[in-house]
N, C-alpha and C positions, 0 to 999 in steps of 0.2 A: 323229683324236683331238682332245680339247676340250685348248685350250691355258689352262696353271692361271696365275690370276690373281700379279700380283707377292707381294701380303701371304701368299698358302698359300703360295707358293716359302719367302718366311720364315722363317715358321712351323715346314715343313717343314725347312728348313737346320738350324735352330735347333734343335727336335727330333735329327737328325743327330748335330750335334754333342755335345750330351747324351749322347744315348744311348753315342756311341763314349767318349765319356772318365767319364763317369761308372759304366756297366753293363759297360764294355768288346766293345761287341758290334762283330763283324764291321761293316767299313762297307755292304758290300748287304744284310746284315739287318737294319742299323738304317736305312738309307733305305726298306724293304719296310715297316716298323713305322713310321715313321713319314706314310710315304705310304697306309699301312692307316688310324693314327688320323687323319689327313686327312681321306681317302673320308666316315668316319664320322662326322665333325664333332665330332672331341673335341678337336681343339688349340686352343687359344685362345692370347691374344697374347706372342708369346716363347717358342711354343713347348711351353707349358704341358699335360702331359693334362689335361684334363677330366673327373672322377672321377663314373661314374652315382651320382645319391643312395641312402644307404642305403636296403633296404627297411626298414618300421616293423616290429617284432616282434609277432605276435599273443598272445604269452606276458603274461600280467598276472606285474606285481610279491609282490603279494601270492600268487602260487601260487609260487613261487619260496621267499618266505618260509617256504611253510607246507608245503613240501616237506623245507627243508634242520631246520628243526624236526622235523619227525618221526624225519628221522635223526640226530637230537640225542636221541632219546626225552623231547623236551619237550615236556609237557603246556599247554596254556591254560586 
């Protein structure tokens, strides 16, 4: 097995301890969860998740508008 560099150990700790006093999770499944976001490259420094970006909605504004209008029975 690849031996994890000192900063993931970290990271990882950090995470740890988060997870147990803030979510109150078991300590093996918050070391599982956070050795998960590890693998995946989402902790960043302190331990932080790193949240994928929104996706952009394909919904225009204006059909929104002109939906909630019609159930308004307002005319234009």
């Amino acid at each position: 097995m690849e031996r994890m560099p000192a900063d993931a150990k970290l990271r990882v700790a950090q995470k740890v301890r988060a997870l147990i006093r803030d979510e109150k999770m078991d300590a093996k499944q918050a070391f599982a969860t956070a050795m998960s976001m590890e693998k995946s490259g989402r902790l960043e420094e302190g331990g932080v998740y790193k949240r994928a970006p929104k996706a952009k909605s394909t919904k225009h504004a204006y059909a929104n508008r002109a939906h909630a209008n019609v159930d308004e029975g307002y005319n234009d």
